[in-house]
Steps between C-alpha positions, in 0.01 A plus 500: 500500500575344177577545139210549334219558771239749527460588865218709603595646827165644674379629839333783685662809522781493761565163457908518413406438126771840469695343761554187295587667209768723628644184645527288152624840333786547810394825608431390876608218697191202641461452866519143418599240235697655211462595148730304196482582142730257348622777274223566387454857303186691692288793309240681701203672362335733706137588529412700182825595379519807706880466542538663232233715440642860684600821310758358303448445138569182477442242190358145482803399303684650826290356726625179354878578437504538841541113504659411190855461368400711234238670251428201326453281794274758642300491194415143448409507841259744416359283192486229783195714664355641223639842557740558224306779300529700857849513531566868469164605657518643840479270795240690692248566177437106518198327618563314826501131324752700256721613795487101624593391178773728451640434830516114443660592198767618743479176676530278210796715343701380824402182423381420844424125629257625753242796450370659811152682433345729820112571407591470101088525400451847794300766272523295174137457288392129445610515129837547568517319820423188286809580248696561763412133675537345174843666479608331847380172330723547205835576718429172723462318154876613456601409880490843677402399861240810595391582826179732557379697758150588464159551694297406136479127660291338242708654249820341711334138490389464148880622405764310770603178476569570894385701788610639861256671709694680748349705817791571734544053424502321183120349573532297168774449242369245215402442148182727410168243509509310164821583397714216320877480624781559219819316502779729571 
């Protein structure tokens, strides 16, 4: 990976898409080859926000203290997404694109280098899948490499700058059809 790419990371179920990611985010060990981050700061976003969507009362602004130094940094990572007017509204009374949001938020208040999304779009209407996408855009814009799990595969290749198709093997690891290379 580098600084600044969009990778799309797609494949059938089963296909050690998970696998992968628990690798880059160091919570198991690969069979073979290794994983390096260059210090790089790593955020994950789970599918739908539903870390944090269980019996406790908890806030979007808390949601996104969670990563921050402090109030203020957790705020303006809020205005980042759009979801500053939601602050003190419950996590779990938000729409799912709201839950994503807010849950970058988190990611951005960390101020990670490398965003991992798992199946960011999964129960999200069109409307806000397209905000969400043009979200993604807007962090790449500012150098956040992301990373994207997802089955919605045309979605994946009109977004990526680069893909990997993985079943059990990487079967192909290259720039998305017409995509221009940037200069990192």
């Amino acid at each position: 990976m580098h600084r600044g790419e969009f990778i799309g990371l797609i494949g059938p179920n089963g296909a050690g898409k998970t696998t992968l990611l628990k690798a880059v985010l160091g919570l198991s060990q690969p069979s073979r080859g290794h994983v390096h981050l260059h210090a790089a700061k790593v955020a994950y976003v789970p599918q739908t926000g539903r870390l944090y969507n269980g019996i406790v009362p908890i806030s979007v602004l808390e949601v996104a203290r969670m990563g921050a130094a402090n109030r203020q940094q957790a705020m303006e990572a809020l205005a980042q997404v759009g979801m500053e007017d939601f602050a003190l509204k419950r996590f779990n009374e938000l729409s799912g694109g709201q839950q994503q949001r807010a849950v970058i938020a988190k990611a951005l208040a960390e101020r990670a280098d490398l965003l991992i999304l798992d199946e960011p779009a999964t129960g999200v209407d069109d409307q806000t899948q397209k905000e969400f996408y043009k979200l993604l855009q807007s962090l790449l814009a500012e150098g956040i490499t992301v990373v994207m799990v997802s089955h919605e595969v045309e979605a994946v290749l009109k977004l990526v700058t680069r893909v990997v198709f993985l079943n059990q093997t990487i079967l192909y690891d290259g720039r998305r059809l017409n995509s221009t290379p940037k200069n990192i």
